[in-house]
C-alpha positions in Angstrom: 0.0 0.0 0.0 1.0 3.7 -1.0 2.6 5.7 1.9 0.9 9.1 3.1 3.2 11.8 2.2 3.7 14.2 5.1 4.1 17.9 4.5 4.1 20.5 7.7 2.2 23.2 7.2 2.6 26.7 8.8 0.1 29.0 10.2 -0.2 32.0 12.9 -1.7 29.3 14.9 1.5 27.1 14.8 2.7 24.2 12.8 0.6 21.0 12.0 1.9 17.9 10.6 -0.1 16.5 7.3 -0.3 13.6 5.5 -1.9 13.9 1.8 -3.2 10.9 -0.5 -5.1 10.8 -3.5 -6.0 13.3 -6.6 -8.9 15.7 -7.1 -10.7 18.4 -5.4 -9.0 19.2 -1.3 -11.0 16.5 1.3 -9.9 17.4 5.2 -10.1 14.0 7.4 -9.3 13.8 11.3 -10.3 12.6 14.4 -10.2 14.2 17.7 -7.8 12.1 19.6 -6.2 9.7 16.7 -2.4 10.5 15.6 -1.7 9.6 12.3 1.1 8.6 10.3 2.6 7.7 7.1 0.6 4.4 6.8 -2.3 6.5 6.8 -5.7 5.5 8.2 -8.7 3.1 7.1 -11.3 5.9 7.2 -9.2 8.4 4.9 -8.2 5.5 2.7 -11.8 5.5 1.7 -11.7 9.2 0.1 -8.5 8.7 -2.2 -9.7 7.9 -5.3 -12.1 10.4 -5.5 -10.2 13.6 -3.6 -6.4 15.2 -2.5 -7.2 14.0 1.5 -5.0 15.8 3.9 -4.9 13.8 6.9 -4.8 15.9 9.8 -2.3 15.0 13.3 -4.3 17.8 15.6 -2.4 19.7 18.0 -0.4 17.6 20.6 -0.3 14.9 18.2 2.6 13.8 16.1 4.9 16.3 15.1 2.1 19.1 15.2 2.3 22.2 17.5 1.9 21.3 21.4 -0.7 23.2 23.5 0.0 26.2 25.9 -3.3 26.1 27.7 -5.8 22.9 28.3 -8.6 24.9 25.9 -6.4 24.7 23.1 -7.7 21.1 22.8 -11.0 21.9 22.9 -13.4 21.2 19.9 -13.8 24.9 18.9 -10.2 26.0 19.2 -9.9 22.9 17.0 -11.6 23.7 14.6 -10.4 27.4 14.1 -6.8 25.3 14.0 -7.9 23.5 10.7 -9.2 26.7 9.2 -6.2 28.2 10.0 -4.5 24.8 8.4 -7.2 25.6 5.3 -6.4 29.0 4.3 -2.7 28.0 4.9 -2.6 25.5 2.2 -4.6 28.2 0.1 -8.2 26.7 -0.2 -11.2 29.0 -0.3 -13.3 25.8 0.5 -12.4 22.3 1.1 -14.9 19.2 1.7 -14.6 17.4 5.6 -15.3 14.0 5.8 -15.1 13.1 9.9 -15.8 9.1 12.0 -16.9 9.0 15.2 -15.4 11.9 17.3 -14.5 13.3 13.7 -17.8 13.6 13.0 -18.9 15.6 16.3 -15.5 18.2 14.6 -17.4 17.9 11.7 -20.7 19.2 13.0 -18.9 22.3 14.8 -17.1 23.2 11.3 -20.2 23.6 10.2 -22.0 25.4 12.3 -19.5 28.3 12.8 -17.7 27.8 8.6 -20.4 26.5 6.6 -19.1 28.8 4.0 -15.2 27.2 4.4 -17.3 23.8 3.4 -18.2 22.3 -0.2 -19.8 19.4 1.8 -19.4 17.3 5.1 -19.8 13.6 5.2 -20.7 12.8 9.3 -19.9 8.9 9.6 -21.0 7.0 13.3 -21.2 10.3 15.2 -23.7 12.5 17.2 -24.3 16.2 18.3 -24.3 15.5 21.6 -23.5 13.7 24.3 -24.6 9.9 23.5 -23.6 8.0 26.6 -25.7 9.2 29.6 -29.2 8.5 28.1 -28.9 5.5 25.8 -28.6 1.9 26.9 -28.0 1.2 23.5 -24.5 2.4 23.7 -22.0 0.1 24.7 -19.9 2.9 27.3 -23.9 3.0 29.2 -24.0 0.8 32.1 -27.2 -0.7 31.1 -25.4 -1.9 27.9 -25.0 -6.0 27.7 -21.1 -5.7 27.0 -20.3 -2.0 29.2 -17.8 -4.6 31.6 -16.0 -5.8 29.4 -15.3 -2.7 26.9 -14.3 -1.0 30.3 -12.3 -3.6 31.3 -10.3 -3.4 28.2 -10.5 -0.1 28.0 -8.6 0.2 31.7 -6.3 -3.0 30.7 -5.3 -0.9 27.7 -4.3 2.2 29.9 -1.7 0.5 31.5 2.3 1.7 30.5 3.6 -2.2 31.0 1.8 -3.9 28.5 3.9 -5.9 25.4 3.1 -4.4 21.8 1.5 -7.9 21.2 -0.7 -7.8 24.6 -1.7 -4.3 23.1 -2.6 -5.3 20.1 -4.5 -8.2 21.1 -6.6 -5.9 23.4 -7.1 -3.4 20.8 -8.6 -5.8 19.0 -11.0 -6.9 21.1 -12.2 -3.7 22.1 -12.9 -3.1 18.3 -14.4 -6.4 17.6 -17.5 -5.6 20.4 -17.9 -2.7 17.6 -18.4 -4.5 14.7 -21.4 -6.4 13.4 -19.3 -9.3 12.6 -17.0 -9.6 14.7 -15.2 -12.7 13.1 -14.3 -10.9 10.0 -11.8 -8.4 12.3 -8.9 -10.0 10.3 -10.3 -9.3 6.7 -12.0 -6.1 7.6 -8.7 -4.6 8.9 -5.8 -7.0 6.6 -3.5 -3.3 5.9 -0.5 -2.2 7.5 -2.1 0.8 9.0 -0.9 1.5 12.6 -2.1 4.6 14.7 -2.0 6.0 18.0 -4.2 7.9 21.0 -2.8 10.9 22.3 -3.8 10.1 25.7 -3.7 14.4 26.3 -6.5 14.6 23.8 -8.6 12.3 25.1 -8.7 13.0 28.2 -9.7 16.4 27.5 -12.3 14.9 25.6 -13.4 12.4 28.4 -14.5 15.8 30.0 -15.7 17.9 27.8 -17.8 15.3 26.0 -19.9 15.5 29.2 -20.8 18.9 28.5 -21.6 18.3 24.5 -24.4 19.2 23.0 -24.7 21.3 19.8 -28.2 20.5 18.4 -29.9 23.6 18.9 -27.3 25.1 16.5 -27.7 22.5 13.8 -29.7 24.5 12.1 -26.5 26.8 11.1 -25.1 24.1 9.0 -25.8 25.4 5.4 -23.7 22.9 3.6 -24.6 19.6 2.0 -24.1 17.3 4.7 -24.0 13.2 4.1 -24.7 11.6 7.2 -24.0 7.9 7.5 -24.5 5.2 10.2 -24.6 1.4 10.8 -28.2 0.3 12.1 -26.3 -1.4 15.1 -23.6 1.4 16.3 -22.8 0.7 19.9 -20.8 3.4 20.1 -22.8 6.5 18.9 -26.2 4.5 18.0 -28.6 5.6 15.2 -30.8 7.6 17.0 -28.3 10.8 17.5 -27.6 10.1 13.5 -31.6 10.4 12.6 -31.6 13.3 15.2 -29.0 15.0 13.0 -30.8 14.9 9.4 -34.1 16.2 11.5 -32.1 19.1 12.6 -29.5 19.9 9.7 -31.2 21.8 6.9 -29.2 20.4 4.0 -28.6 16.7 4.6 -29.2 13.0 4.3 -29.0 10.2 5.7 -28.3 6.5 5.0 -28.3 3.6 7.3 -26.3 0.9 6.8 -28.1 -2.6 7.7 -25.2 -4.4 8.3 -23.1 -2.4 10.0 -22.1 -1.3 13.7 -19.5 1.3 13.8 -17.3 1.2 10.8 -19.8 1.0 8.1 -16.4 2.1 5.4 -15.4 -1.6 6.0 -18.2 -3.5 7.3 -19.8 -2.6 4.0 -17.4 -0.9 2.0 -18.4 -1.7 -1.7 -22.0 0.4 -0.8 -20.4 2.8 1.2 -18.0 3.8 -1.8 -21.7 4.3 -3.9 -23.2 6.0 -2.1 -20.4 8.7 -1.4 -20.4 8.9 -5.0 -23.8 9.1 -5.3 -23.7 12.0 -3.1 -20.9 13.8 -4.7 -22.7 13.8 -8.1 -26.0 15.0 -6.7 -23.7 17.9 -4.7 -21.2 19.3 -7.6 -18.0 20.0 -6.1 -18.4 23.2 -7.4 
């Protein structure tokens, strides 16, 4: 598999490590707390043979600029970082394509710089806290398997652990988010490796608590694709269909055979209907 080519890129904000892929019209692709690296990352992978991704290391992570104060990690100071990182690399409007705690970035983007946004595609994600009030979701108490993701979850916090103990953990924590589990090995077969900044999500860990951005939905003026798998345990359907209620210009599409990683539980129709959406939203 190609290599991500890194570039750093400079703005009054500080200097953030990218890593670019692909040809055609600019795509931005993070995650709150994930640091990237040359092997890339199976969520951007989706996007390169349709757009240039730039695949963001946020600050704290990688070679990017450190923090000076805790807010700096914050989801708005984030996102005025990657439109700093945006009219850096000299875009008057790029697309954002965000999983998970991507997708919550992605919501923000849009409500404060609709106008910096051709489109957003909002994958396995919410507007608000999605924890505290839905059993469905596997980090609720009430949640059949909430033991043992915390136990891994704590088992995987620990500094002593061998790389293969690690692994093995990491896998099993993602295999209670999948819809079949046994295909783990096929579903992620590339020699992609990536971190946590544990800084960045811890911050998160808090402010998450506080979360909740769907009053402002309405703000989002941008085409906005919103994807989910009909069995997400980790941000389950119902904060997806609460988004399209609430986002003016947006749609969508359950996946019927998916939990959290719809891009590779079913990738052949995720790939459609991206491109589906793309022709019926000229990247004009």
């Amino acid at each position: 598999m190609e290599k991500w080519k890194p570039i750093n890129v400079q703005t009054p904000r500080g200097t953030f490590e990218v890593f670019t892929q692909g040809k055609g019209d600019p795509l931005c692709v993070t995650h709150l707390y994930s640091e990237f690296n040359e092997s890339g990352d199976y969520f951007a992978q989706t996007f390169v043979h349709t757009h240039k991704v730039y695949l963001i290391n946020l600050r704290e992570t990688g070679n990017s600029v450190k923090a000076t104060e805790p807010y700096e990690l914050s989801f708005l100071e984030t996102i005025y970082d990657l439109e700093a990182i945006r009219v850096a690399l000299g875009f008057d409007r790029w697309g954002f394509a965000g999983h998970s705690t991507g997708g919550m970035l992605g919501v923000i983007y849009g409500i404060y710089f609709s106008t910096s946004l051709k489109f957003s595609m909002i994958v396995s994600s919410a507007a608000r806290e999605y924890m505290t009030f839905s059993p469905d979701c596997i980090y609720n108490e009430k949640h059949g398997n909430f033991r043992k993701m915390q136990g891994l979850i704590e088992e995987l916090g620990r500094s002593d652990l061998t790389i293969d103990r690690r692994k093995k953990l990491s896998k099993e924590r993602i295999k209670l988010s999948l819809y079949e589990p046994e295909k783990y090995d096929e579903l992620f077969s590339l020699n992609i490796e990536k971190k946590i900044s544990p800084i960045r999500l811890q911050y998160f860990s808090r402010e998450v608590q506080l979360f909740d951005v769907t009053k402002k939905l309405i703000f989002i003026s941008n085409p906005t694709l919103i994807i989910c798998g009909e069995f997400d345990v980790q941000c389950p359907i119902t904060y997806s269909r609460e988004m399209n209620e609430l986002i003016p210009n947006s749609k969508l599409i359950v996946f019927h055979k998916s939990n959290h990683y719809p891009f590779l539980e079913e990738a052949d129709l995720f790939q459609e209907e991206i491109k589906n959406f793309l022709k019926g939203n000229l990247q004009s």
